[in-house]
Backbone as a ProteinNet text record, in pm:
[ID]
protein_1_A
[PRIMARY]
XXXXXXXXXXXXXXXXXXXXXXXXXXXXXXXXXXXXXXXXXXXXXXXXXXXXXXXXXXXXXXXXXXXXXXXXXXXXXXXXXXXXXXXXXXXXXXXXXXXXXXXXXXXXXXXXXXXXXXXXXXXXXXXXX
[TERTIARY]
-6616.5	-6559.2	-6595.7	-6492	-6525.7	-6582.1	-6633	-6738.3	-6669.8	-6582.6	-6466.4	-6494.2	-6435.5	-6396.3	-6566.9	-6666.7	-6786.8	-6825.7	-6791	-6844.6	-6762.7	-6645.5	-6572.3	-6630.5	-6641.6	-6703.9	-6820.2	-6906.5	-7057.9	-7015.1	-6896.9	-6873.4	-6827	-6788.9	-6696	-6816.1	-6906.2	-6988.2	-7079.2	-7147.8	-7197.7	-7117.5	-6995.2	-6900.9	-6872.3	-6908.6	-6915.7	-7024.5	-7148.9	-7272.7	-7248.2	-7237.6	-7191.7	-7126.9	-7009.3	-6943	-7029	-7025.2	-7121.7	-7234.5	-7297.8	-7462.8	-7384.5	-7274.7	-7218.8	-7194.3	-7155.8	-7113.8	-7212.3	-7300.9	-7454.6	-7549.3	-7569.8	-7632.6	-7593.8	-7410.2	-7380.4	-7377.7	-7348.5	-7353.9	-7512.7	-7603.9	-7730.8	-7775	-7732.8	-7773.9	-7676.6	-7575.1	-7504.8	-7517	-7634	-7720.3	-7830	-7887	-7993.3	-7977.3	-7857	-7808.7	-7631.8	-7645.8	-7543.5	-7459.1	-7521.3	-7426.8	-7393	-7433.2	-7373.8	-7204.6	-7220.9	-7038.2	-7051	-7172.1	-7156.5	-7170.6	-7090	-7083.3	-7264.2	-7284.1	-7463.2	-7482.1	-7418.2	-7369.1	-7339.5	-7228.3	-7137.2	-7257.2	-7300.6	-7429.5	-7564	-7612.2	-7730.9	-7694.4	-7565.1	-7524.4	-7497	-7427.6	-7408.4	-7574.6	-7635.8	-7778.8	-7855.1	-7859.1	-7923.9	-7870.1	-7699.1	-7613.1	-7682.1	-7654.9	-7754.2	-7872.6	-7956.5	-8155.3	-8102.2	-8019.5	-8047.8	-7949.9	-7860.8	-7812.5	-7914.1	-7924.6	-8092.8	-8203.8	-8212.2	-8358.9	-8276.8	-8169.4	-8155	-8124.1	-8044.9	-8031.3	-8142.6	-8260.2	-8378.7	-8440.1	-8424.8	-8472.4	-8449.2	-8308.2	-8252.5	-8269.4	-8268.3	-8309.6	-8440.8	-8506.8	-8679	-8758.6	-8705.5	-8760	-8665.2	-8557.3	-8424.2	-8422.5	-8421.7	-8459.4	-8315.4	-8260.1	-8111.8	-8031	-8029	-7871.8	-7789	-7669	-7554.8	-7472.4	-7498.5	-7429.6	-7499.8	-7615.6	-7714.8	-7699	-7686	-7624.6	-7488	-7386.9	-7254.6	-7256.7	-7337.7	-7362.3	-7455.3	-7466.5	-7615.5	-7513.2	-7480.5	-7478	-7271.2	-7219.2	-7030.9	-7051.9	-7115.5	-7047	-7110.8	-7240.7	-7280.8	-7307.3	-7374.2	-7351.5	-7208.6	-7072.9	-6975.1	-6903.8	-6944.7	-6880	-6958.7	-7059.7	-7168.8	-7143.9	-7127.6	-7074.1	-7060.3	-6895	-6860.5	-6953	-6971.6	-7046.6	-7186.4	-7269.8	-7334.4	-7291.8	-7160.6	-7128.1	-7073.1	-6998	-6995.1	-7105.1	-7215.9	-7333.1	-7401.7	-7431.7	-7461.9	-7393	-7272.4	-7172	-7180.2	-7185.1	-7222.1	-7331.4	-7420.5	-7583.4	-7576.5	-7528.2	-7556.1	-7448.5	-7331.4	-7253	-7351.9	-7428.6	-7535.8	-7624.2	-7719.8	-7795.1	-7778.9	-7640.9	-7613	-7570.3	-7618.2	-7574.1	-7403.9	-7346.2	-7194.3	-7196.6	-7244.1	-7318	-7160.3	-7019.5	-6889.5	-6842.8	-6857.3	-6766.6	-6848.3	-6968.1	-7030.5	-6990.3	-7006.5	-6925.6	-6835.6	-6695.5	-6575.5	-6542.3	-6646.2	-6610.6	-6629	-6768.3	-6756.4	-6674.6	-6630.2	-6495.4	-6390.2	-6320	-6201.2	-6223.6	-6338.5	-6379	-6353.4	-6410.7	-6390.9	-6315.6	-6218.8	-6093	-5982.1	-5980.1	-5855.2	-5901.9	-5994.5	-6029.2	-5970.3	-6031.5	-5979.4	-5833	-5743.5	-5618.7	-5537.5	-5593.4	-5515.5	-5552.2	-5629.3	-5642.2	-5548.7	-5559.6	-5481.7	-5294.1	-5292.2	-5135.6	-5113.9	-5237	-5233.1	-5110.8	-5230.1	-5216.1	-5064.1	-5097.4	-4918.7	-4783	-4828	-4688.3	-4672.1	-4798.3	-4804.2	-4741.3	-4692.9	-4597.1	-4459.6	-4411.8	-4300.4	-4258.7	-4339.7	-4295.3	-4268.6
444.1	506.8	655.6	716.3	890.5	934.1	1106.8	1074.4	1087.9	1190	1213	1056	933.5	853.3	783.2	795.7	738.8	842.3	988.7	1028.5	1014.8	947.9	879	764.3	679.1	560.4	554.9	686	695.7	780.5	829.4	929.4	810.8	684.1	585.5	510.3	479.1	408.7	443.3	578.6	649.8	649.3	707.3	677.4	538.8	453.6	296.2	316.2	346.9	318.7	395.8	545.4	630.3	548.1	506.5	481	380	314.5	137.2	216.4	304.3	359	443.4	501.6	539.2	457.2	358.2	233.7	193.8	151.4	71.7	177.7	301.3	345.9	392.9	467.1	521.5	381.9	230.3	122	104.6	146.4	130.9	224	374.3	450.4	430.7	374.3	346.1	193.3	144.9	4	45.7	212.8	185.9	291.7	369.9	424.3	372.1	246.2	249.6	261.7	303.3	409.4	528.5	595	707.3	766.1	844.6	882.9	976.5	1036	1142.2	1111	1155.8	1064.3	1100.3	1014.9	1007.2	949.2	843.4	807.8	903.4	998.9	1087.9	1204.6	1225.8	1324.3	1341.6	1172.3	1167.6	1146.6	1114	1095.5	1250.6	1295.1	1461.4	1549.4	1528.3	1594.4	1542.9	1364.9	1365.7	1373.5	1432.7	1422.9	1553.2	1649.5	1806.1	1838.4	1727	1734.7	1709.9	1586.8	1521.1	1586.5	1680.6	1800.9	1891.9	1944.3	2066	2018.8	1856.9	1834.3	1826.1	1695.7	1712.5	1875.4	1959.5	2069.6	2177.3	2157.4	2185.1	2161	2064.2	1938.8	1998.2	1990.3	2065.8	2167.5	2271.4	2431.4	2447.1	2356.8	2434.7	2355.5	2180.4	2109.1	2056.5	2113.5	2047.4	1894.5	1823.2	1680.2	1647.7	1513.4	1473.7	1476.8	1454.4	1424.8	1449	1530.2	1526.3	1414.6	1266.9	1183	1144.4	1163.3	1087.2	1205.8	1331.8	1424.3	1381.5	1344.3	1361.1	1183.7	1088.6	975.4	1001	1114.7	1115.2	1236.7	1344	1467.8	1441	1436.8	1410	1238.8	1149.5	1043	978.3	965.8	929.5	1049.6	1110.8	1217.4	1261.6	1284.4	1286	1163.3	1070.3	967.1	936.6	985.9	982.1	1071.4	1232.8	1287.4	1424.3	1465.6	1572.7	1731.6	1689	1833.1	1880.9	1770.4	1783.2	1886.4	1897.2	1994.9	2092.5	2088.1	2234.4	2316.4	2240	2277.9	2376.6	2296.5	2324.6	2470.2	2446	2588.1	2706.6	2691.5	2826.4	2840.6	2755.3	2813.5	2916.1	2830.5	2912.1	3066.5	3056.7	3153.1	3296.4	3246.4	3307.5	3381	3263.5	3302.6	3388.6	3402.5	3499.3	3590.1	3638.6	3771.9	3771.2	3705.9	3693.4	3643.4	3719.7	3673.7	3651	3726.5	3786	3628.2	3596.9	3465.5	3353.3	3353	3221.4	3194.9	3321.2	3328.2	3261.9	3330.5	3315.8	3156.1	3097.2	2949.1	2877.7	2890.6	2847.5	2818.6	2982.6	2978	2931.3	2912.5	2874.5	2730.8	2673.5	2507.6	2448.6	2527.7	2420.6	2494	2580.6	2630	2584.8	2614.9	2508	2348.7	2333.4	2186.5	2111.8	2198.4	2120.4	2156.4	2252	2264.3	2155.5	2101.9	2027.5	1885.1	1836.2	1740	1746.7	1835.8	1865.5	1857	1903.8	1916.3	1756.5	1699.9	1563.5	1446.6	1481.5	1396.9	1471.7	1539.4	1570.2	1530.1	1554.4	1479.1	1353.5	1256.6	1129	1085.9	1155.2	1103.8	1138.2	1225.7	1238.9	1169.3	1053.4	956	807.2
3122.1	3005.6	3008.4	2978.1	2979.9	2882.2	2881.6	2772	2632.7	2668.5	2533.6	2447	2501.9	2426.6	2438.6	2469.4	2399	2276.3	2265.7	2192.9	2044.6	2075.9	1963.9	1864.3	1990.5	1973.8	1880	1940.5	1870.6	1722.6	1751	1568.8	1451.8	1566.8	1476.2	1421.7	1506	1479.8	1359.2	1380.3	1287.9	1130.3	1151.5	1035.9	945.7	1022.5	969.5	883.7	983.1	864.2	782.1	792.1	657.1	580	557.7	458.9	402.7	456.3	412.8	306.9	360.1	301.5	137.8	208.8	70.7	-36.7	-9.5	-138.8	-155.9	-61.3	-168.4	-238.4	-208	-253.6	-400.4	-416.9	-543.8	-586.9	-542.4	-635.9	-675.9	-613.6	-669.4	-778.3	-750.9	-843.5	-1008.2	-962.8	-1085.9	-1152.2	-1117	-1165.9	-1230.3	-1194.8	-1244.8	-1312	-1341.5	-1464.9	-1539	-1606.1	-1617.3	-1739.4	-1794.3	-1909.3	-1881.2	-1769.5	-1753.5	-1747.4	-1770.5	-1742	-1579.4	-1594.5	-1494.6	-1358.7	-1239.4	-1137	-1061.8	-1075.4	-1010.7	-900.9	-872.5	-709.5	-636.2	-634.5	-575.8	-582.7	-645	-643.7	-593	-622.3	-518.2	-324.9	-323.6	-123.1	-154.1	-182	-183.9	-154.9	-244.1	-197.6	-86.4	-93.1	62.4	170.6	153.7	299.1	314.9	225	224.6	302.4	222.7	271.7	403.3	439.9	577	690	687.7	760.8	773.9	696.7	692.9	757	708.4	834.7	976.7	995.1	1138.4	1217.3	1161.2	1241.9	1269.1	1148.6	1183.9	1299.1	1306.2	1403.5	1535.6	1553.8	1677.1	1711.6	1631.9	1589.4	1678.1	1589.6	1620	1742.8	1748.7	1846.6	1962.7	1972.4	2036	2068.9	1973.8	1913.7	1943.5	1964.6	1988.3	2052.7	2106.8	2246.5	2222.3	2266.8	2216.4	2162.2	2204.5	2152.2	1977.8	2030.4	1895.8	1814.5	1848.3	1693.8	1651.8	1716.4	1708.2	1652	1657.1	1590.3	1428.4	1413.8	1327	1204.1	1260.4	1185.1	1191.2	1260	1268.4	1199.7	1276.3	1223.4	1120.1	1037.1	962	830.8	882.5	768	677.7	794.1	790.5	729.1	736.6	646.4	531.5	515	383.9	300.1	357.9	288.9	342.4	323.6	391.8	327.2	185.7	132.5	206.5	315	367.7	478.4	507.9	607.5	524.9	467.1	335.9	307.3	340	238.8	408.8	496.1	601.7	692.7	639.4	696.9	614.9	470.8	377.7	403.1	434.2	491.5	585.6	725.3	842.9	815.6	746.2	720.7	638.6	542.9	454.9	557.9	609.5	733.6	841.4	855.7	976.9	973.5	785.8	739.4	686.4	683.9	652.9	527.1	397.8	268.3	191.5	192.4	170.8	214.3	345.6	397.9	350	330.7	223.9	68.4	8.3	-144.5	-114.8	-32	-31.8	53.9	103.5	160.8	-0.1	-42.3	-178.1	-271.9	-334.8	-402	-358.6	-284.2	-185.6	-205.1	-162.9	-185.3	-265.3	-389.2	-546.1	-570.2	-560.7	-670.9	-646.6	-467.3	-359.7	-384.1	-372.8	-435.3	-533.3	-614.5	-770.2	-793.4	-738.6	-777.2	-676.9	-550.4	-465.2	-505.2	-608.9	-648.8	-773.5	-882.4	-973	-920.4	-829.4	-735.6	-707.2	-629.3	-566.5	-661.7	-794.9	-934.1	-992.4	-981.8	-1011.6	-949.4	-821.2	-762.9	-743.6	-756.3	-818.7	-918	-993.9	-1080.6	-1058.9	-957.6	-910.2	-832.1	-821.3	-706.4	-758.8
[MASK]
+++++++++++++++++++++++++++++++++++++++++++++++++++++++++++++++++++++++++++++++++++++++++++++++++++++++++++++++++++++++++++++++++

């Protein structure tokens, strides 16, 4: 098998557990708050997709820890199916970090404004259909 299609394999794989870790966990945090309205599931995988991008690329950064497959299983396919703001969060960093303070704002703004209007758009043409 070539490596192209193992390093699929290992993003798919990774992506399985992501998703899976996503549903039990916001179903756990929303058991052990459940009167809430505010999404607290969607918030606590959002911060540890965060912590756990920042440690692994640390990781790599400072100890070159990970294989190319076992990042691309770890940081693309589990993180990535856990939660994409972990790479949002990770790219306005390094964007910040590398002095490009103008293109971090502006990934930001662009994020949640294009965000929320293409969901707002989404829901709209949902009813045109």
């Amino acid at each position: 098998m070539d490596t192209g299609a193992v390093k699929l394999l290992v993003i798919g794989a990774g992506g399985f557990i992501g998703a899976i870790t996503r549903y039990l966990v916001g179903g756990w945090v929303h058991r052990i708050f459940p009167g809430s309205t505010f999404p607290l599931g969607t918030m606590t995988v959002n911060l540890a997709g965060c912590f756990l991008i920042g440690l692994g690329w640390g990781l790599i950064e400072t100890r070159g820890l990970f294989s190319p497959n076992v990042r691309a299983l770890l940081l693309v396919g589990f993180l990535g199916s856990l939660t994409t703001f972990s790479t949002f969060g990770y790219e306005t960093f390094q964007l910040a970090r590398n002095g490009q303070t103008v293109w971090s704002i502006l990934n930001i703004t662009l994020s949640l404004v294009l965000g929320l209007m293409a969901v707002i758009g989404g829901n709209a043409a949902s009813r045109l259909i």
